[in-house]
C-alpha positions as CSV (number, residue, x, y, z in Angstrom):
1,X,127.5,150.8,78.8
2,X,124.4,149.4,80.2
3,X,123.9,146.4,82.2
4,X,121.4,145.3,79.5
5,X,124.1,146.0,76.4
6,X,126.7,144.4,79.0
7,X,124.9,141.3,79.5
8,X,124.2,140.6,75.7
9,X,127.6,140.5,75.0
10,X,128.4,137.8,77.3
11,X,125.2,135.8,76.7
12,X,127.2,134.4,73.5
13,X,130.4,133.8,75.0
14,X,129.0,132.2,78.2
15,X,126.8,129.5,75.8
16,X,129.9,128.4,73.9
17,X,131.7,128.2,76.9
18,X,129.5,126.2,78.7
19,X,128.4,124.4,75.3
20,X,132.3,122.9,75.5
21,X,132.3,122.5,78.9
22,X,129.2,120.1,79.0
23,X,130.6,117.9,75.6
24,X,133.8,117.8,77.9
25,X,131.9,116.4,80.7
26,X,129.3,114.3,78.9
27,X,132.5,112.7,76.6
28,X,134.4,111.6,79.9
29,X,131.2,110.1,81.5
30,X,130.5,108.0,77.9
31,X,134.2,106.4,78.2
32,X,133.9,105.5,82.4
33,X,130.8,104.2,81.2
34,X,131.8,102.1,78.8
35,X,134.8,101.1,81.4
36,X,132.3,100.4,83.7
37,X,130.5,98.2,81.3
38,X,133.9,95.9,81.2
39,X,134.0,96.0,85.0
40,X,130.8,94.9,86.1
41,X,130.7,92.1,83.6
42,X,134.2,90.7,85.5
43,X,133.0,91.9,88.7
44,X,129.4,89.9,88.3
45,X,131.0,86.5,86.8
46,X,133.2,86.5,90.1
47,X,130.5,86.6,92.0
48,X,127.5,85.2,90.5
49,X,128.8,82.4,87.8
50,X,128.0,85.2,84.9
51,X,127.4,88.7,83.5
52,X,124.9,90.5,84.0
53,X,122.9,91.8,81.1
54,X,123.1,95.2,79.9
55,X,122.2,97.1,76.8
56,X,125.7,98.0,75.5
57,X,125.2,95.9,73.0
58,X,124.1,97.2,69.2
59,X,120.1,97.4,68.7
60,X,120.4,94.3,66.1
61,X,121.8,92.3,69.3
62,X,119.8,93.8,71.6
63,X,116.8,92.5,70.0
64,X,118.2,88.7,69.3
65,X,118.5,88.7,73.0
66,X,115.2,90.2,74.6
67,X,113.9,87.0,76.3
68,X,110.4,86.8,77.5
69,X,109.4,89.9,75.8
70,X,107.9,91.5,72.8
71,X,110.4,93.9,71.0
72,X,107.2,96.5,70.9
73,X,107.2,96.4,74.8
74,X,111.0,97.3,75.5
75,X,111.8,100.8,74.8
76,X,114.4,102.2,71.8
77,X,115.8,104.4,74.9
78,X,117.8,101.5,75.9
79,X,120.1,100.6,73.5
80,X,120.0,103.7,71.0
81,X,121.4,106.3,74.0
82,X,124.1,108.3,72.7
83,X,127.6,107.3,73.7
84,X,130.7,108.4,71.6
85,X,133.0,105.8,72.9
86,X,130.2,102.9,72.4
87,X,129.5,103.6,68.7
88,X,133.6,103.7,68.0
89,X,133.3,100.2,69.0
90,X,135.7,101.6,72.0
91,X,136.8,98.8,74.3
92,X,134.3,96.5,72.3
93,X,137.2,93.6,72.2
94,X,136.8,92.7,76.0
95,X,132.8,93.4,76.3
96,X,130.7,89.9,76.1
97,X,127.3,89.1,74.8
98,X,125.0,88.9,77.7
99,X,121.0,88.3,77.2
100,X,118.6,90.6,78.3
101,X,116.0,89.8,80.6
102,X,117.8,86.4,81.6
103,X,116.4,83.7,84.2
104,X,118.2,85.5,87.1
105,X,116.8,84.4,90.2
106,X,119.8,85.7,92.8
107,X,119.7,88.7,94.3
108,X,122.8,90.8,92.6
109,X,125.2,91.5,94.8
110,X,125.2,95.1,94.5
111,X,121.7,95.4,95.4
112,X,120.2,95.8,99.4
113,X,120.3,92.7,101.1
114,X,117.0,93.4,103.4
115,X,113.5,91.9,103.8
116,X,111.6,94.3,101.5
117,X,114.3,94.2,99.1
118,X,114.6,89.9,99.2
119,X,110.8,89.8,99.1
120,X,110.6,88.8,95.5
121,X,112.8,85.8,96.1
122,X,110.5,84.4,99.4
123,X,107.3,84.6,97.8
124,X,106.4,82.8,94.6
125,X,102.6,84.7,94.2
126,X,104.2,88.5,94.1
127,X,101.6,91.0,96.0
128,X,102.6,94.5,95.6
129,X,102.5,96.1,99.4
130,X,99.6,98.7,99.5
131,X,97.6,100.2,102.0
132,X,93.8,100.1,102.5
133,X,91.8,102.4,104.5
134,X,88.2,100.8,104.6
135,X,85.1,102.6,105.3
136,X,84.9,103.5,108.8
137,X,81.0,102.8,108.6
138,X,80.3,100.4,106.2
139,X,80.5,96.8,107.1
140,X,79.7,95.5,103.4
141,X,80.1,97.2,99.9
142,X,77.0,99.4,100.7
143,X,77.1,102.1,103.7
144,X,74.4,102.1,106.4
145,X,72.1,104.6,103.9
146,X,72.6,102.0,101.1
147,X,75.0,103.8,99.3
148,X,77.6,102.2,97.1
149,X,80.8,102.2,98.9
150,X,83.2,104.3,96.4
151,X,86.9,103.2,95.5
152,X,89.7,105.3,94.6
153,X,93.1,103.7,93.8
154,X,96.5,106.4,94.5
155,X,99.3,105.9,92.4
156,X,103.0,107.3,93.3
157,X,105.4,108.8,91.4
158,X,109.4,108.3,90.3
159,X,111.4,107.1,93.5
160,X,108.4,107.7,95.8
161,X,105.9,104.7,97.4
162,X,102.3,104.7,98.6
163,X,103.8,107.4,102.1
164,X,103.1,110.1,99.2
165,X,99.2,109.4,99.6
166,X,99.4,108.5,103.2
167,X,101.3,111.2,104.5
168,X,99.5,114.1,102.8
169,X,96.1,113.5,102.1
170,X,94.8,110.3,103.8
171,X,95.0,111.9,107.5
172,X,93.3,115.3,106.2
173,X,90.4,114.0,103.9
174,X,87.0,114.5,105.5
175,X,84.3,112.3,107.6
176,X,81.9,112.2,104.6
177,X,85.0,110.2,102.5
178,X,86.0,108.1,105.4
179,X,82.7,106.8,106.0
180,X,81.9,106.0,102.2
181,X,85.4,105.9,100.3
182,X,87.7,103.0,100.4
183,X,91.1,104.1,99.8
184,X,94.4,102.1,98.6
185,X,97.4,103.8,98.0
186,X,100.2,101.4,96.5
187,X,103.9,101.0,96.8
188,X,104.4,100.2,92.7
189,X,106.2,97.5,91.5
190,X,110.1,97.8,92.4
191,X,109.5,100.7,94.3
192,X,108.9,100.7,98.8
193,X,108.2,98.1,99.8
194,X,106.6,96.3,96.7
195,X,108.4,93.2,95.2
196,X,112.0,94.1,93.4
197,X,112.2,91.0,90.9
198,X,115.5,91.2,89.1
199,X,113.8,89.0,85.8
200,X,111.4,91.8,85.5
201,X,111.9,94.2,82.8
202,X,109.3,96.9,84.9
203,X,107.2,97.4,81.5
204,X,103.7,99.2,81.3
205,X,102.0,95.7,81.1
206,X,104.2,94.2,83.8
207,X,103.0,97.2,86.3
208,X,99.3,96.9,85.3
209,X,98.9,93.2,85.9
210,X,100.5,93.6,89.2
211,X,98.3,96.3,90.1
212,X,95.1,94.2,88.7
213,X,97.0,90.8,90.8
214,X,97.1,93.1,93.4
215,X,94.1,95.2,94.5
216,X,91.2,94.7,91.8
217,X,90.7,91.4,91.5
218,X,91.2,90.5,95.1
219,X,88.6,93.4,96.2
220,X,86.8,92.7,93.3
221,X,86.2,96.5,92.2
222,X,83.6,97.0,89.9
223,X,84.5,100.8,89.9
224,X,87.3,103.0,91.1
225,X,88.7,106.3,90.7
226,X,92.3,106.8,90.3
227,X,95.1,109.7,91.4
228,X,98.5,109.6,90.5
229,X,101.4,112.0,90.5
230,X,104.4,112.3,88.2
231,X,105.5,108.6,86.4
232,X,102.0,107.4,88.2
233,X,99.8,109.3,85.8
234,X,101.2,107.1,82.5
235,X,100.3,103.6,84.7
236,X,97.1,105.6,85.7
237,X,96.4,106.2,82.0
238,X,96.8,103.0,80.6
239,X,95.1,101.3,83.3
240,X,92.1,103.7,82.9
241,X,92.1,102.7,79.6
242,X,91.9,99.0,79.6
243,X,89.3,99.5,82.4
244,X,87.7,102.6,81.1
245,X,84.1,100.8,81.7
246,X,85.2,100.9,85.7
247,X,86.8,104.0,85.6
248,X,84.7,107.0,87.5
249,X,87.4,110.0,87.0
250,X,91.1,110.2,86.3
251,X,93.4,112.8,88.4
252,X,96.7,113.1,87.1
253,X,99.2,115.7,89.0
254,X,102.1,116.4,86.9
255,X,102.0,113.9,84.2
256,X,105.2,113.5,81.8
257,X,103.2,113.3,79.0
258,X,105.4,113.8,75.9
259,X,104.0,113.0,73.0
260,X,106.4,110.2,70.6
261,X,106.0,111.2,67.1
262,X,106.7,107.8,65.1
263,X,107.4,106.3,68.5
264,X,110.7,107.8,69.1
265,X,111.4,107.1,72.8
266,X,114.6,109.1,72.5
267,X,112.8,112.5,72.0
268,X,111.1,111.9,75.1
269,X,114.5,110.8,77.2
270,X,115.8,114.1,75.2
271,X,113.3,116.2,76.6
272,X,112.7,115.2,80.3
273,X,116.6,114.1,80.7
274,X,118.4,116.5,78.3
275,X,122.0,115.7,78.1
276,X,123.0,119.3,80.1
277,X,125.2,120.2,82.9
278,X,122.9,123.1,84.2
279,X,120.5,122.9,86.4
280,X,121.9,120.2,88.7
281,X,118.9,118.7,89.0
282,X,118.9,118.1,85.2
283,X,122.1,117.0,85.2
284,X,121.8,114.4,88.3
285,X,118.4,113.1,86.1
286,X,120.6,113.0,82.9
287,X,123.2,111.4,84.3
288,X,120.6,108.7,85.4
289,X,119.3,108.3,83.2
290,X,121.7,107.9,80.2
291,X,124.8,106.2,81.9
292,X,123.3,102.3,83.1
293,X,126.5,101.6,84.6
294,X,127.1,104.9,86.3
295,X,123.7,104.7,87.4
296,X,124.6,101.2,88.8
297,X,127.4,102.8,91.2
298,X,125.3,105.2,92.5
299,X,122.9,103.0,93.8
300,X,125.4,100.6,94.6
301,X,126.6,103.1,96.9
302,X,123.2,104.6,98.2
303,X,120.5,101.8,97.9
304,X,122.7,99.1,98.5
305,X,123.1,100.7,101.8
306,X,119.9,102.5,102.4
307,X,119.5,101.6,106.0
308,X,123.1,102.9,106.9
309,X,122.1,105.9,105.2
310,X,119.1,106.5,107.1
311,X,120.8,106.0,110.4
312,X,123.6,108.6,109.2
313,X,120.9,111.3,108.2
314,X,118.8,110.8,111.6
315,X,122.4,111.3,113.4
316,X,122.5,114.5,112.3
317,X,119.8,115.6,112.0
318,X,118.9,114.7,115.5
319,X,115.5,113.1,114.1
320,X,114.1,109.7,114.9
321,X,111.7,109.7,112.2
322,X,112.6,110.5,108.8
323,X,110.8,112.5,106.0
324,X,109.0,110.2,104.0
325,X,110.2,111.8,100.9
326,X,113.6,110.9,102.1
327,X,113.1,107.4,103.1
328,X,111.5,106.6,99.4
329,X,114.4,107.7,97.4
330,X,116.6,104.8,98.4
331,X,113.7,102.3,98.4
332,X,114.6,100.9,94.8
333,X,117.1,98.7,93.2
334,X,119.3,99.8,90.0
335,X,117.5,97.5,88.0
336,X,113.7,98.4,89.0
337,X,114.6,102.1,88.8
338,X,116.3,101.8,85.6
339,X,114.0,99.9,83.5
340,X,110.7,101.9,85.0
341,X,112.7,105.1,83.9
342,X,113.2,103.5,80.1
343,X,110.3,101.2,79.7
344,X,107.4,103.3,81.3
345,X,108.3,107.0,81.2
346,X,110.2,107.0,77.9
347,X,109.1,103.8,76.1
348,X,105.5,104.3,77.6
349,X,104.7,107.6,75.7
350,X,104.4,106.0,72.1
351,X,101.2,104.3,73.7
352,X,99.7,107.1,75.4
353,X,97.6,108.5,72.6
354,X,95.4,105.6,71.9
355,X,95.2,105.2,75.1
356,X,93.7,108.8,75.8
357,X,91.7,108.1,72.7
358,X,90.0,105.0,74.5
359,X,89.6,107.7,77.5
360,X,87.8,110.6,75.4
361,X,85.3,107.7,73.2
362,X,84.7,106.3,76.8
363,X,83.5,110.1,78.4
364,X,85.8,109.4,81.3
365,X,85.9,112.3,83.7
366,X,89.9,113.8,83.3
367,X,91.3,116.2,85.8
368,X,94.7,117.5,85.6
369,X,96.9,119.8,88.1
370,X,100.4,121.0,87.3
371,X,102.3,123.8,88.7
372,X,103.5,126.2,86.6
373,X,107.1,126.3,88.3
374,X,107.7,122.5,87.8
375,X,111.3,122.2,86.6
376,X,110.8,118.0,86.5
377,X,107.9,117.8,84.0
378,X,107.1,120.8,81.5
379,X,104.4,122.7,81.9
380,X,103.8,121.8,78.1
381,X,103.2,118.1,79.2
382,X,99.6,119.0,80.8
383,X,98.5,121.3,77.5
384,X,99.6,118.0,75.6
385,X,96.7,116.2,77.3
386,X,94.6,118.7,76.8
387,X,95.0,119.0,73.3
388,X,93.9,115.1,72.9
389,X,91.5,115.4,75.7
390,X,89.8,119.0,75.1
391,X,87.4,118.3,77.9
392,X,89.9,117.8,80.3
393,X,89.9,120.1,83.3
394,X,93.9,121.7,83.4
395,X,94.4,123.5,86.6
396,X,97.7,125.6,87.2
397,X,98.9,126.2,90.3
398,X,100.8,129.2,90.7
399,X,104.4,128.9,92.2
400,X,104.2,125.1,92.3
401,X,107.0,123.0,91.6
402,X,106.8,119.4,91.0
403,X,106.6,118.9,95.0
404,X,104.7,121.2,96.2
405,X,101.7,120.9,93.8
406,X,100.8,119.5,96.9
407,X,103.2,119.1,99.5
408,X,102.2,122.5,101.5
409,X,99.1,123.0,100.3
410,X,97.8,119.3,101.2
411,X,94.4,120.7,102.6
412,X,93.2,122.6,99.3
413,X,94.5,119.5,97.2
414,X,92.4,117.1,99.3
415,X,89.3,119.2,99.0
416,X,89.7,119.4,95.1
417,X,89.7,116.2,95.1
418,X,86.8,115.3,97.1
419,X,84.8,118.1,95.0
420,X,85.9,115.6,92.0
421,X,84.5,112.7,93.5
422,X,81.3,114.4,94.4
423,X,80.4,115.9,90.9
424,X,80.6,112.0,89.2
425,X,78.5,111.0,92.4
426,X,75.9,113.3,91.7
């Protein structure tokens, strides 16, 4: 028998198999969350006078209790996840109505207890933390040759800050961009060392006035290009679009474009965090992203106690500096990561057409670079763009992942970009 023949007779057997193995799995993790659910609501009235809001509730409810916000902006990903035990009405008898996005203004006590994490309680006008690299010759908006100074706004991705930019293409970019580029890379709200409000519900709008609070209305930019990775590229979009008569070019590196027929959210939670126990990394994403309370332990146990963690790693490691990478996947709270994850990723994608709509009418220059290994964002998600945007420029890398699109090849990613700039310049 050949391997080939071999092989085809256990494909079948090793797809049930794992089939059962993963509605096992995924049925055990719907009843601790649900258990969880009871828990934390206990847990959060000892502690804080009252529980805290989640969206185990029906949709009906969900929607009565949505304060401060329109039902359009909160996405159907939070209260229509799957959960077999939930829509039993499992354990319903001991769960209590809690409203969503409530006047909370105490830190949770499974959250981080540090300065950057406490921020949002100390200061009453919310900045998001950014950094700004000015033009190393030009003393006013124009450079010594009377040449406009040029602005280009970096966006981060998922569990990342504004050390994405900084680390890999700020030190690299050439003498020509120093001297007439201004440069801010920004730590996005909840994320680094930006604000963490807890009676924030991290929508597309919420991120976009923070961003305009932030940098272009202080600095006053009249223009500005923008480059974002990952999650970045839907707050690049729609901020493009509502300032598409500023906007110079657009580069989005891997951008999770999925497109929401009849706005279903859930298709788009379906697709970039499938319900599956293989790969792990789909399955640590899944498990993220469709278990709130789950989620909630995890980074009670990692984020809560980032700074522990960090002196653990550097231990053994025998490092006193950190990988930036590694420093930024703890710099979050439950709640900021959470609603980000639902509200801009998954409720965000219903929006995106018209907003690349407003991008195409406006001419706006649209560069996109994906690799074609990227296990995190489908490959499909940059021919989705292009499909809308026809004159987009779509490069593929070749054995890129979601990473090293440009970690490792920092140099050549820099230079594309600066040979972007150049060609609207012209």
């Amino acid at each position: 028998m050949s391997p080939q023949i071999f092989s085809e007779n256990w494909r079948k057997p090793i797809t049930i198999l794992i089939s059962g193995l993963s509605f096992v799995v995924f049925l055990i993790l719907d009843f601790l969350d649900n258990f969880l659910c009871i828990l934390y609501g206990y847990i959060d009235e000892l502690f804080e006078g009252q529980a805290s809001s989640c969206y185990c509730a029906s949709e009906e409810e969900q929607v009565r209790n949505v304060g401060g916000h329109g039902e359009s902006e909160l996405s159907e990903t939070l209260y229509q996840r799957k959960n077999a035990f939930r829509e039993m009405g499992f354990l319903g008898f001991a769960k209590k109505s809690r409203k969503i996005g409530g006047s909370a203004v105490v830190n949770r006590w499974s959250d981080c207890g540090c300065e950057s994490c406490l921020s949002w309680m100390n200061d009453c006008d919310q900045k998001l933390h950014f950094v700004v690299r000015e033009p190393s010759q030009a003393i006013t908006d124009q450079d010594c040759r009377g040449k406009p100074v040029e602005n280009v706004i970096f966006l981060h991705g998922f569990l990342c800050s504004s050390s994405f930019w900084t680390e890999t293409v700020f030190p690299i970019l050439s003498e020509r961009v120093n001297r007439n580029y201004r440069l801010f890379a920004i730590d996005l709200l909840g994320f680094g060392r930006s604000p963490k409000p807890r009676d924030c519900m991290y929508t597309l709008k919420d991120h976009l006035e923070m961003i305009e609070k932030s940098v272009i209305c202080p600095f006053q930019l009249d223009s500005f290009h923008l480059v974002a990775h990952s999650m970045g590229c839907l707050i690049a979009i729609a901020l493009a679009a509502k300032h598409s008569k500023l906007i110079k070019s657009i580069t989005l590196v891997a951008p999770p474009y999925i497109p929401s027929k009849d706005g279903d959210s859930l298709r788009v939670l379906e697709k970039l965090a499938g319900r599956k126990l293989w790969p792990p990394f789909l399955f640590g994403t899944s498990f993220m992203s469709w278990y709130e309370h789950l989620g909630r332990c995890v980074c009670f146990l990692v984020c809560r106690n980032h700074r522990m963690w960090e002196r653990i790693v550097k231990l053994l490691t025998r490092r006193r500096d950190l990988h930036f990478m590694t420093m930024d996947l703890t710099r979050h709270t439950h709640h900021s990561a959470w609603h980000t994850m639902h509200n801009v990723i998954c409720g965000g994608a219903k929006l995106m057409d018209g907003y690349l709509q407003v991008l195409s009418k406006a001419g706006v220059k649209v560069v996109v670079i994906h690799g074609d290994k990227d296990n995190v964002v489908p490959l499909e998600c940059s021919n989705n763009i292009q499909m809308i945007l026809p004159n987009a420029e779509v490069t593929i890398i070749k054995n890129a992942d979601h990473s090293s699109v440009l970690l490792g090849r920092e140099r050549d990613f820099t230079r594309r970009l600066e040979r972007i700039w150049e060609s609207i310049a012209c």
